[in-house]
DOKOLNU-331358 format. One line per field, with one value per residue (C-alpha): residue number from 1; residue in one letter; x, y, z. Coordinates in steps of 0.02 Angstrom, whole numbers. Layout:
<atoms>
num (NUM / ...)
residuo (a / ...)
x (X / ...)
y (Y / ...)
z (Z / ...)
</atoms>
This chain:
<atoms>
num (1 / 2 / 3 / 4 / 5 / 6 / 7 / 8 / 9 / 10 / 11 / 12 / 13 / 14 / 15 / 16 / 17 / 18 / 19 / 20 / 21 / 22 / 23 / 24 / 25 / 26 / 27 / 28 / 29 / 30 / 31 / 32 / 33 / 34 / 35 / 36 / 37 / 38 / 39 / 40 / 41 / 42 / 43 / 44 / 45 / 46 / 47 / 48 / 49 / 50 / 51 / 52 / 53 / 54 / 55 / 56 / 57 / 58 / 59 / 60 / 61 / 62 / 63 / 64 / 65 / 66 / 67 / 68 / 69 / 70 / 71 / 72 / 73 / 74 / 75 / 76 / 77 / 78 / 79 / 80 / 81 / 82 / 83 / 84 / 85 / 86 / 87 / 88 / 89 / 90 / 91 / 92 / 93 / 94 / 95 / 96 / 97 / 98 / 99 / 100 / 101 / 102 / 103 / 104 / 105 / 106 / 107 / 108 / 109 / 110 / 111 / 112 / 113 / 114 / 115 / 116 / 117 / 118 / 119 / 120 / 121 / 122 / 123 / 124 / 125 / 126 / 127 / 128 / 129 / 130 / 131 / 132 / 133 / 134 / 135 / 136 / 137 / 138 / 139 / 140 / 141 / 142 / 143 / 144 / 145 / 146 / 147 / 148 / 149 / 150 / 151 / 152 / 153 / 154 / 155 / 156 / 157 / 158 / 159 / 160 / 161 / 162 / 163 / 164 / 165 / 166 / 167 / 168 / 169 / 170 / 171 / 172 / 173 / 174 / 175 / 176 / 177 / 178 / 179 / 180 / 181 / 182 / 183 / 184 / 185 / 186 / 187 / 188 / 189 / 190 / 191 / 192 / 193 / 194 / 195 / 196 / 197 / 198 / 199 / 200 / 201 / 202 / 203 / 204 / 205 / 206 / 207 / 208 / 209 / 210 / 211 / 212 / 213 / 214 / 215 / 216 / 217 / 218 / 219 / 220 / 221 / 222 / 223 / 224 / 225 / 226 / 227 / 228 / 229 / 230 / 231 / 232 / 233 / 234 / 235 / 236 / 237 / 238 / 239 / 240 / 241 / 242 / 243 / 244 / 245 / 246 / 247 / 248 / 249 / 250 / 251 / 252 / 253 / 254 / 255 / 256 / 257 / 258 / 259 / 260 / 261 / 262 / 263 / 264 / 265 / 266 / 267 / 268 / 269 / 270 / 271 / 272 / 273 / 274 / 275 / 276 / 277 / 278 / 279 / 280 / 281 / 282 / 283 / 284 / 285 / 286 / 287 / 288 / 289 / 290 / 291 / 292 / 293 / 294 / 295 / 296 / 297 / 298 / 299 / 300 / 301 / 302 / 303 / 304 / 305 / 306 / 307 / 308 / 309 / 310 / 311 / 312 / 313 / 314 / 315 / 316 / 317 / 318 / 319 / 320 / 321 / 322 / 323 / 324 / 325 / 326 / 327 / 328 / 329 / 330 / 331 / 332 / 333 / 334 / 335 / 336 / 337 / 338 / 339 / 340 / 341 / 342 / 343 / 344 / 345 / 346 / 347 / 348 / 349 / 350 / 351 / 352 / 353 / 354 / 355 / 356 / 357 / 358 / 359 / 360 / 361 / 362 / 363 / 364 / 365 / 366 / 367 / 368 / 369 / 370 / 371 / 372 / 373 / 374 / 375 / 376 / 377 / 378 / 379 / 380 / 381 / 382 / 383 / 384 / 385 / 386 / 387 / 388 / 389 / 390 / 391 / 392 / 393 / 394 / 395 / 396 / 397 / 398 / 399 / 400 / 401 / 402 / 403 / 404 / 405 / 406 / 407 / 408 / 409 / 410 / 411 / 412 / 413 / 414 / 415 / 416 / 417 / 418 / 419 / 420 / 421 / 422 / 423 / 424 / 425 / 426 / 427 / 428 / 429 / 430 / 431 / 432 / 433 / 434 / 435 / 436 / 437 / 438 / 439 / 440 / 441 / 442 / 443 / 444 / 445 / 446 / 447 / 448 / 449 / 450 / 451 / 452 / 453 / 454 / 455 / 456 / 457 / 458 / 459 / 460 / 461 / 462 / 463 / 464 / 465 / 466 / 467 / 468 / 469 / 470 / 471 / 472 / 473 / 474 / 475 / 476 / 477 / 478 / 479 / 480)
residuo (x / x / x / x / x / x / x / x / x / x / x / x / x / x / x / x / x / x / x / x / x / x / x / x / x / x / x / x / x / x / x / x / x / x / x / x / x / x / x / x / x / x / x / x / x / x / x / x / x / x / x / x / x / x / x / x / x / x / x / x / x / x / x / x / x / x / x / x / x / x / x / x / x / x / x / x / x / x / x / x / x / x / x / x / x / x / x / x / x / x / x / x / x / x / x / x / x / x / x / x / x / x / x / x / x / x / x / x / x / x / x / x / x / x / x / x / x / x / x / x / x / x / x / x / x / x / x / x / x / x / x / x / x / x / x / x / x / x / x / x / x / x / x / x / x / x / x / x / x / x / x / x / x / x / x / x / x / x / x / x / x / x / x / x / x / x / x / x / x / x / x / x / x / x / x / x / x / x / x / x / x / x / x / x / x / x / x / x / x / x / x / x / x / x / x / x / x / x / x / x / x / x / x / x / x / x / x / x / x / x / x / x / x / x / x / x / x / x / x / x / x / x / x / x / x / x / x / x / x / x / x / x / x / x / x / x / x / x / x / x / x / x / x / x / x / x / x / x / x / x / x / x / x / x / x / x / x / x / x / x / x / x / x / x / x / x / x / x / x / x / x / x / x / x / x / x / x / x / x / x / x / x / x / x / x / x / x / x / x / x / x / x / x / x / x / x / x / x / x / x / x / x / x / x / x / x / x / x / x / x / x / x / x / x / x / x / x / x / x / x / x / x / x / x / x / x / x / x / x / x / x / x / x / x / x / x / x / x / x / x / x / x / x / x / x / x / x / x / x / x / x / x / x / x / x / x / x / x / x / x / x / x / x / x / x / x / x / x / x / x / x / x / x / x / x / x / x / x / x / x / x / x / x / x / x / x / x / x / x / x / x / x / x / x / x / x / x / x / x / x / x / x / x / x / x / x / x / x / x / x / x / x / x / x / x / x / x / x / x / x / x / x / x / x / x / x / x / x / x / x / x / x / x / x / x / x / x / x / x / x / x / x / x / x / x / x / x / x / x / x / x / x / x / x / x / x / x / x / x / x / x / x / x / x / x / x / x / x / x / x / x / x / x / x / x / x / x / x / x / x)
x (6629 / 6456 / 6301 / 6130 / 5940 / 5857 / 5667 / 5640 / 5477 / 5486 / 5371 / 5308 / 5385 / 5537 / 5716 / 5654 / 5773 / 5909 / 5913 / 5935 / 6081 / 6162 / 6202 / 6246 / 6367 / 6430 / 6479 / 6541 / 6415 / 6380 / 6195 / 6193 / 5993 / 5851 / 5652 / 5511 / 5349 / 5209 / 5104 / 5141 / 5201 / 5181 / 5307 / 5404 / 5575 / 5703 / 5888 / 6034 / 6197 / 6362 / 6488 / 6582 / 6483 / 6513 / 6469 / 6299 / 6256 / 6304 / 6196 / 6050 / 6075 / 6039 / 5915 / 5810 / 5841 / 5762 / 5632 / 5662 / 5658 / 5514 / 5415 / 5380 / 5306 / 5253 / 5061 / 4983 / 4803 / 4727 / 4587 / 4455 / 4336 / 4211 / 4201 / 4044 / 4124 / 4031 / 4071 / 4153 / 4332 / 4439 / 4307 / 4446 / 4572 / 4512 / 4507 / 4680 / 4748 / 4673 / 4737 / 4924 / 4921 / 4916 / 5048 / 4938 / 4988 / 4848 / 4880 / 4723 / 4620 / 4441 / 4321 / 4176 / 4056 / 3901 / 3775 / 3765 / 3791 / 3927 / 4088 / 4129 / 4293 / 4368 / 4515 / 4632 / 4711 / 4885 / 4874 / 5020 / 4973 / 4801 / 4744 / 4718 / 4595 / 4453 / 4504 / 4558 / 4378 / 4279 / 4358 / 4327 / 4142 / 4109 / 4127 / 4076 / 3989 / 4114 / 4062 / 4198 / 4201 / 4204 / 4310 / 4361 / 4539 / 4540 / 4690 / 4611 / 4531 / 4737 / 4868 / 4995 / 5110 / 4998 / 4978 / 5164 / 5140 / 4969 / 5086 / 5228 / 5113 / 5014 / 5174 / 5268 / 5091 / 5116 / 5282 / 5309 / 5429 / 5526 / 5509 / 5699 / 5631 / 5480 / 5572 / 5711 / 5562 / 5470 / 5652 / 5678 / 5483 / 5515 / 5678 / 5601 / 5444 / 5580 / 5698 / 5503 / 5428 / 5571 / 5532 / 5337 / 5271 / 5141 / 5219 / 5057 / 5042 / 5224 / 5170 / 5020 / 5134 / 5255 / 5105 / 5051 / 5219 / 5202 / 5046 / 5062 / 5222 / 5137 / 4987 / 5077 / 5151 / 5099 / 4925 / 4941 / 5136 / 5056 / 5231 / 5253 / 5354 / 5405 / 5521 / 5615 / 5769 / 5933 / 6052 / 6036 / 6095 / 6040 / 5853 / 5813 / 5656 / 5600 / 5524 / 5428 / 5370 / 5221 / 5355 / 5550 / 5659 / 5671 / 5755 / 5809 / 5867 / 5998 / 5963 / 6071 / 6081 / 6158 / 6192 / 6091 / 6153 / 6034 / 6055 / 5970 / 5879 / 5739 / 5647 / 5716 / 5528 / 5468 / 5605 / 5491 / 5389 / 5534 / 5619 / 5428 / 5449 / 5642 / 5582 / 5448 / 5565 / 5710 / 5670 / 5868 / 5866 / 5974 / 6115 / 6118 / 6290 / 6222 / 6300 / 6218 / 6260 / 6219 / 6179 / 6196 / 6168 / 6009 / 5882 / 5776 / 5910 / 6010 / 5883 / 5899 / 6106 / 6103 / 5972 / 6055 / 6211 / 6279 / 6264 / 6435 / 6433 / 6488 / 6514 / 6624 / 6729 / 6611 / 6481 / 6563 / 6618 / 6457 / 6388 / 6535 / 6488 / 6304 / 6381 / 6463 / 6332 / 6393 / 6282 / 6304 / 6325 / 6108 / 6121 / 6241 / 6131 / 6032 / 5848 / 5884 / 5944 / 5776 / 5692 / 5836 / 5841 / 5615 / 5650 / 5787 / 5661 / 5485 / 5592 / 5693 / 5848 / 5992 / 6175 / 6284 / 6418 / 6599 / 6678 / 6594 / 6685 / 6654 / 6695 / 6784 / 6769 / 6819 / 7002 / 7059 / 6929 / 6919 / 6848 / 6734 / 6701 / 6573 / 6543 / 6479 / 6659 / 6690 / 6781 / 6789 / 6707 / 6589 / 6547 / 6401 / 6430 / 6413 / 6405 / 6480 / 6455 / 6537 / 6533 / 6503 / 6505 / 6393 / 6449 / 6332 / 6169 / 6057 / 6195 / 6362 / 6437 / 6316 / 6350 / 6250 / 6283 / 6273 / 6310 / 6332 / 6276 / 6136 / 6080 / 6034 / 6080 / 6033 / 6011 / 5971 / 5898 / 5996 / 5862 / 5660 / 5526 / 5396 / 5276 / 5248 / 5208 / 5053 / 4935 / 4987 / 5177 / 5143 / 5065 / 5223 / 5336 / 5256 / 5280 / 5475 / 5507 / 5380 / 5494 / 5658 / 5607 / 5697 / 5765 / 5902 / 6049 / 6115 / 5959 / 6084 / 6224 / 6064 / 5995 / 6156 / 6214 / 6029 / 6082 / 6260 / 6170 / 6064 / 6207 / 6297 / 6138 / 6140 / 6368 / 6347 / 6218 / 6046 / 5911 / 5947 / 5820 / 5826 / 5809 / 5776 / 5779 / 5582 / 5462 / 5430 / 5583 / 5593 / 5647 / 5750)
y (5723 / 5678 / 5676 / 5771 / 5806 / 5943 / 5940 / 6123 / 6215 / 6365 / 6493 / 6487 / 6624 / 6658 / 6642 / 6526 / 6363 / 6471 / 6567 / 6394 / 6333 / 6513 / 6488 / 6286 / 6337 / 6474 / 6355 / 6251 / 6114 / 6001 / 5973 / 5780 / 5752 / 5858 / 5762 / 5882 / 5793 / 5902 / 5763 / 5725 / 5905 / 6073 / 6177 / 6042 / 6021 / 5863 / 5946 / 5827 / 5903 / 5825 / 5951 / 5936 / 5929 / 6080 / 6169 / 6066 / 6146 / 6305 / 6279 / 6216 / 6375 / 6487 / 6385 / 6412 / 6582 / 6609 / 6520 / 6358 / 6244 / 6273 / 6103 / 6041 / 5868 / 5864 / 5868 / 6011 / 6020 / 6037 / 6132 / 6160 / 6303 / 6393 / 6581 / 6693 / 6844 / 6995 / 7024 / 7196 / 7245 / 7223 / 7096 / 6959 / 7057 / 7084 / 6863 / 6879 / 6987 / 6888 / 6744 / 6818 / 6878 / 6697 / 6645 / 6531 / 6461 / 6458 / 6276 / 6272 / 6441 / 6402 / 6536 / 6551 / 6685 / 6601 / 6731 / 6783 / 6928 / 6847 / 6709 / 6565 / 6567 / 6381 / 6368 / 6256 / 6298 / 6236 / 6289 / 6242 / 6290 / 6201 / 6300 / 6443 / 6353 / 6415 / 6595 / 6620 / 6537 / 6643 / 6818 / 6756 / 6712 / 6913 / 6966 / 6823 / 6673 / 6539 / 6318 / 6175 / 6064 / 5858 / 5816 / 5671 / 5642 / 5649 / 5757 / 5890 / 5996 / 6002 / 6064 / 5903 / 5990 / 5938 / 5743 / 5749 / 5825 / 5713 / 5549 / 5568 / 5634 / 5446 / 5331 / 5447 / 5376 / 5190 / 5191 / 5332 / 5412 / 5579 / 5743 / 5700 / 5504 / 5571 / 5691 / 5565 / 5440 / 5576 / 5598 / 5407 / 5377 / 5517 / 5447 / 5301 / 5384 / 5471 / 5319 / 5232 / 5375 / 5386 / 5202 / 5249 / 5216 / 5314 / 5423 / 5403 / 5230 / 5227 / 5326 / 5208 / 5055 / 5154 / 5172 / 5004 / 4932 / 5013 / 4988 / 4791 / 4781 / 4890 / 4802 / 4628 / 4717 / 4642 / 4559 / 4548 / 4441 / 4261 / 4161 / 3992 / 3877 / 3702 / 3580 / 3446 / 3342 / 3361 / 3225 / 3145 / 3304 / 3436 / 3496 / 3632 / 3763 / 3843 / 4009 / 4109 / 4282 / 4373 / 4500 / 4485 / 4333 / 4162 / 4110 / 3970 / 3904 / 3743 / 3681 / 3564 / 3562 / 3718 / 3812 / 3893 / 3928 / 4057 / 4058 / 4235 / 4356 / 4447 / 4610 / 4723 / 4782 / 4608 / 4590 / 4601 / 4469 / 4360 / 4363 / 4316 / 4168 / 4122 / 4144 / 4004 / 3904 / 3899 / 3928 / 3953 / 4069 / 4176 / 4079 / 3985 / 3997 / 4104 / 4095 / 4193 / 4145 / 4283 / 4234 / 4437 / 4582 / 4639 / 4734 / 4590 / 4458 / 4547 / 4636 / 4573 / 4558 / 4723 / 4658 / 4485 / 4576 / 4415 / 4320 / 4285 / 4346 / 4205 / 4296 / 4314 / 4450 / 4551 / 4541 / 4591 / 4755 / 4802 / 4787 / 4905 / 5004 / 5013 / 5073 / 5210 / 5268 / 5229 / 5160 / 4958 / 4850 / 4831 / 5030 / 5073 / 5002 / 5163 / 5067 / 4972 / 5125 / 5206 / 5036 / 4984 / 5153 / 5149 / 4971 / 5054 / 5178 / 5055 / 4909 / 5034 / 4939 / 4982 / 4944 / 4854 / 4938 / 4931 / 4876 / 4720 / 4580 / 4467 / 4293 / 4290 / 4123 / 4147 / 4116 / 4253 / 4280 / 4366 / 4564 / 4486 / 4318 / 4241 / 4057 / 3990 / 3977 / 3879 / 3988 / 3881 / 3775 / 3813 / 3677 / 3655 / 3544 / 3386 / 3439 / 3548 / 3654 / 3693 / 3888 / 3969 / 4134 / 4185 / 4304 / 4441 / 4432 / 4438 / 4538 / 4573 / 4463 / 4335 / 4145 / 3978 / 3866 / 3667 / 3510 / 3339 / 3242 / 3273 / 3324 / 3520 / 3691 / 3862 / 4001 / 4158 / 4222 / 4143 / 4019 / 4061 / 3954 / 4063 / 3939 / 3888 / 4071 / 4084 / 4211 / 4356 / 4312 / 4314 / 4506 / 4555 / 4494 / 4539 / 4759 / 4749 / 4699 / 4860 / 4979 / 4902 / 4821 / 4675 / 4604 / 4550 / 4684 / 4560 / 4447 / 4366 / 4318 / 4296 / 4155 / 4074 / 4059 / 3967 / 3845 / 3833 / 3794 / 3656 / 3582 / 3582 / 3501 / 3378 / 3324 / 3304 / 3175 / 3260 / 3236 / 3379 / 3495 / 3670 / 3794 / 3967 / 4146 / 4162 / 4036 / 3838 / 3737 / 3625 / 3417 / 3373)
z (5886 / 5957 / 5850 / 5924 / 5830 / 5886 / 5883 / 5844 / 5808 / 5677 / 5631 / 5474 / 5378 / 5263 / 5315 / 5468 / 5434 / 5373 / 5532 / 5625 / 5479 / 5551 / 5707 / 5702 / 5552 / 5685 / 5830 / 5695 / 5690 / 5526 / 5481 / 5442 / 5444 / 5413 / 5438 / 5364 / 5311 / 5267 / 5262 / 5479 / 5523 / 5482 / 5583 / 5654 / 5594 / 5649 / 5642 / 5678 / 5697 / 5718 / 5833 / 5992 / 6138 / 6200 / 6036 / 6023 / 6202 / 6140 / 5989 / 6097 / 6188 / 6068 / 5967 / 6137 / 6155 / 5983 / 6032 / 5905 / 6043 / 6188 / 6165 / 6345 / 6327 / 6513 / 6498 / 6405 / 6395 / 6205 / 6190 / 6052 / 6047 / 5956 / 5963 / 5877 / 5858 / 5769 / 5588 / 5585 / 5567 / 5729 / 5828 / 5853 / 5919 / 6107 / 6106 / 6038 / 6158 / 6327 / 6246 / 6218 / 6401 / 6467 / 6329 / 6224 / 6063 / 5931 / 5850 / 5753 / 5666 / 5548 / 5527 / 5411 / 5395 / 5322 / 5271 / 5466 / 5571 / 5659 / 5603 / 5688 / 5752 / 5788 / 5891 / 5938 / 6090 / 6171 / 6338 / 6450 / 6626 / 6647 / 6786 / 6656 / 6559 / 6675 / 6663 / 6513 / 6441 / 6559 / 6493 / 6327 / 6376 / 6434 / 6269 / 6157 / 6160 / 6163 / 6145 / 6186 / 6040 / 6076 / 5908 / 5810 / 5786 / 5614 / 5584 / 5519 / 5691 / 5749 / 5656 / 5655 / 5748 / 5898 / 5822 / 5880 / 6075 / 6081 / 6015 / 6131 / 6288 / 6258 / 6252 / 6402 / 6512 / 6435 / 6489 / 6623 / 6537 / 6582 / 6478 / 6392 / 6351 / 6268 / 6158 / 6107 / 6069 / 5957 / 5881 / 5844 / 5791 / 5672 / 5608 / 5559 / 5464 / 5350 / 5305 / 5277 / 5176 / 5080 / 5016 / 4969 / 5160 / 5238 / 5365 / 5491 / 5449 / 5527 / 5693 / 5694 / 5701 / 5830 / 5955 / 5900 / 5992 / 6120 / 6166 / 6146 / 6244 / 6388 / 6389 / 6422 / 6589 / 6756 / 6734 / 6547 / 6564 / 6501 / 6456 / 6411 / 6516 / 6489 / 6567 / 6475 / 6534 / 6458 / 6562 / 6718 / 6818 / 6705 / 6679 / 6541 / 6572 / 6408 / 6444 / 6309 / 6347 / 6242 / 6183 / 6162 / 6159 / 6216 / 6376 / 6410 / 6590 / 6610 / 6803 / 6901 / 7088 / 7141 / 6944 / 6827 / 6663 / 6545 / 6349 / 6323 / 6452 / 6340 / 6363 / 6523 / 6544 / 6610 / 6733 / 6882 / 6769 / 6753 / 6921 / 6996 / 6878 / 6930 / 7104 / 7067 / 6980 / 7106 / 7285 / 7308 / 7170 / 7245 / 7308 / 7151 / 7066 / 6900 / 6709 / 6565 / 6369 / 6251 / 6067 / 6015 / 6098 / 6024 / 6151 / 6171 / 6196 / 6327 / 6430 / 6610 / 6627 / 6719 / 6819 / 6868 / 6943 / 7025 / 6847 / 6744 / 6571 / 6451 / 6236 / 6118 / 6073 / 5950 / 6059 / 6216 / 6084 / 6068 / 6251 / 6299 / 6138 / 6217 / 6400 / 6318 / 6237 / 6061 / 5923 / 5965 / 5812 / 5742 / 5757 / 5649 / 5508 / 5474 / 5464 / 5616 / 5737 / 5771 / 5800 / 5919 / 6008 / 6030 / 6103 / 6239 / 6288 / 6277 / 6395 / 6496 / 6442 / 6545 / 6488 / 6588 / 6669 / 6577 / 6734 / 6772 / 6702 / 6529 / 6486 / 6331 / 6265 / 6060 / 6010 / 5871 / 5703 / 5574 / 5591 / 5449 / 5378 / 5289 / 5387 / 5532 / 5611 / 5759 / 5888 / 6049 / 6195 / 6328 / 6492 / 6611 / 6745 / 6609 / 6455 / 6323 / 6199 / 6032 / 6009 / 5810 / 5763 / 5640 / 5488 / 5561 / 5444 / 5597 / 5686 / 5696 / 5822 / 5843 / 5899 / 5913 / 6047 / 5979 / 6106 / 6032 / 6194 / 6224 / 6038 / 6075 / 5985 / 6055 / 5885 / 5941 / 5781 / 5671 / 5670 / 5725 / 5734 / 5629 / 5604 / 5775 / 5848 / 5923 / 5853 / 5998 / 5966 / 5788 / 5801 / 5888 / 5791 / 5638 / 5692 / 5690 / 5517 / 5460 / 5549 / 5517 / 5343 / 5404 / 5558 / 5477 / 5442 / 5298 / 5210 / 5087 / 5244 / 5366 / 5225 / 5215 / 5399 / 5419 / 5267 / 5348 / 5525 / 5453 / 5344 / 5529 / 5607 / 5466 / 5469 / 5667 / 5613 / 5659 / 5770 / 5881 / 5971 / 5901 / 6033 / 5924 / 5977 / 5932 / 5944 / 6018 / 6042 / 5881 / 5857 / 5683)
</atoms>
């Protein structure tokens, strides 16, 4: 069984949704999600059905043949108009009728009369072949007289039904995205506003925050990409680089001669970013013998593994479960808690995330744990060139599946977000980080486990005797 929403738009009369419920209860689909919210849309309805796949096509089919589902969210141009159109019975209809010969939807009708021989008509226009504008406003012209409006977006000139082509057609620019992208982002972005709304949120305070992502992450793209890069020394063979991008996670690089091992890989959308950086860093980049540690498998963590193809993938079990799960397009382990799947699923789309491909091969480095648990368990060993590190699996508060990474000699534990330097963000960090928490209502899937695996990391810190540099998933590297 595979799970589809349909973004459908209805006309607004009786009978409309139950005509839809007819025919997916015909191919035998099961309606698991409905999104209507007067308050963002007024025709638009969010339908997500759980059939076989061949039954959802079948369903698509005839949705579109009913004319449910038309939306094309290439680049339609919005139009607002006024129209003086004498006051006697019948005046509109010659407008209407040029207007239905070049197949234009009316998403916005005002008219007053005002003590005048005339009414002013206001229009708003969705007109999807752009070369029609001219024609289709001349022919209007030779019978009445006809003024563009400049208008405020104030929600109130457009029906909202546009707020959602005029949303999507801004982040599918940001982001270059394809007409399929922009309606799966309009899907998620409006998956979220219902799970919020239904806790007393604003649903366009929700869409503002959307946009608000993605407009910081695609403004920190190519000239914007300011991280912050520091070099300590770790032994006499091994040097560390800390890098900290404006958006995503933490990576951190171990260097010795001719290896590089990286704790973390962060956003896919700065790869170009980052492999200018790695470049910098290591001449020989690319014969360098690669290793990647992943703390979880959250977006941001694990963006760049399909990027460094020559790289050996070091996890545990759970976490190598849900790459695969990710490959095969199955809800990975943050998605399959309800507030966290439309956040995860905007931050595929906003950092072009691609999967890695189930062939290549994984390190598994945990012996045998428990499905669940509830301490930070240790499940194995980990070397580079010198060193080594003690491997613990988290009870999955942040995440299912996550792991810390702690060495003895030197004194050095990598988090993930198990841990997170808050305090030491700096102010642009701090806005970022501040936006996923609003959409999610918390980073963590668990609070209470996510609380106690940080008490059960320090009590670690503190038996192994302390004074070890904590390298977090977020934020400066920290000395206890």
């Amino acid at each position: 069984m595979k799970t589809h929403t349909y973004l459908t738009t209805m006309p607004d009369k009786p009978g409309a949704f139950m005509a839809a419920s007819k025919i997916i209860m015909h191919h035998g689909g099961n309606i698991i999600r409905v999104s209507y919210n007067k308050a963002v849309d007024v025709r638009m309805l969010f339908i997500e059905v759980q059939a076989e796949e061949e039954q959802l096509l079948k369903i698509e089919n005839e949705l579109k043949e009913i004319g449910y589902i038309n939306r094309d969210f290439g680049n339609p141009q919005i139009i607002v108009i006024n129209i003086k159109i004498t006051d006697k019975p019948g005046a509109l209809l010659p407008v209407l009728e040029i207007l239905s010969s070049y197949k234009v939807n009316i998403s916005y009708l005002n008219s007053f009369q005002d003590n005048k021989d005339y009414q002013d008509f206001k229009m708003g226009l969705y007109i999807d072949d752009t070369k029609d504008i001219k024609e289709i406003l001349d022919e209007i012209s030779k019978i009445y007289p006809v003024e563009i409006i400049n208008y405020e977006d104030n929600g109130t000139v457009l029906d909202n039904t546009i707020f959602y082509i005029r949303f999507g057609n801004e982040i599918q620019k940001l982001f270059n995205l394809d007409n399929r992208q922009t309606v799966l982002l309009i899907k998620e972005s409006n998956r979220i506003m219902q799970l919020l709304a239904d806790r007393g949120e604003d649903p366009k305070e929700v869409f503002s925050q959307v946009l608000h992502l993605a407009r910081f992450i695609s403004s920190h793209k190519g000239k914007g990409f300011n991280a912050d890069i520091n070099l300590q020394k770790l032994t006499d063979n091994i040097s560390m680089y800390t890098i900290e991008p404006p958006c995503g996670s933490n990576i951190f690089i171990l260097h010795s001669k001719k290896k590089l091992l990286f704790i973390d890989t962060g956003f896919a959308i700065y790869a170009k970013e980052m492999m200018d950086i790695f470049l910098n860093l290591f001449p020989d980049f690319q014969n360098m013998e690669k290793s990647i540690l992943l703390t979880h498998a959250d977006i941001d963590h694990c963006g760049l593994l399909s990027v460094l193809k020559d790289a050996k993938i070091i996890v545990n079990k759970k976490t190598a479960m849900g790459l695969h799960n990710q490959s095969d397009g199955i809800a990975d382990y943050r998605e399959q808690n309800k507030y966290c799947l439309g956040y995860s699923r905007l931050s595929r789309i906003f950092s072009g995330y691609t999967p890695i491909n189930n062939s290549r091969f994984l390190e598994i480095i945990d012996k045998a744990t428990p499905e669940n648990h509830d301490d930070l368990l240790y499940i194995g060993d980990v070397s580079f060139e010198d060193i080594t590190f003690k491997v613990y699996e988290g009870s999955g508060g942040h995440v299912y599946g996550e792991v810390i990474f702690l060495c003895e000699n030197p004194k050095i534990v990598f988090t993930g977000d198990i841990y997170v330097n808050i305090k030491g963000f700096s102010n642009e960090r701090r806005e970022f980080n501040s936006i996923a928490p609003y959409l999610m209502t918390s980073v963590d899937v668990n609070r209470d486990k996510a609380n106690e695996m940080r008490k059960q990391l320090m009590t670690l810190i503190e038996n192994k005797g302390g004074g070890f540099m904590i390298c977090g998933g977020h934020g400066p590297v920290k000395q206890l």
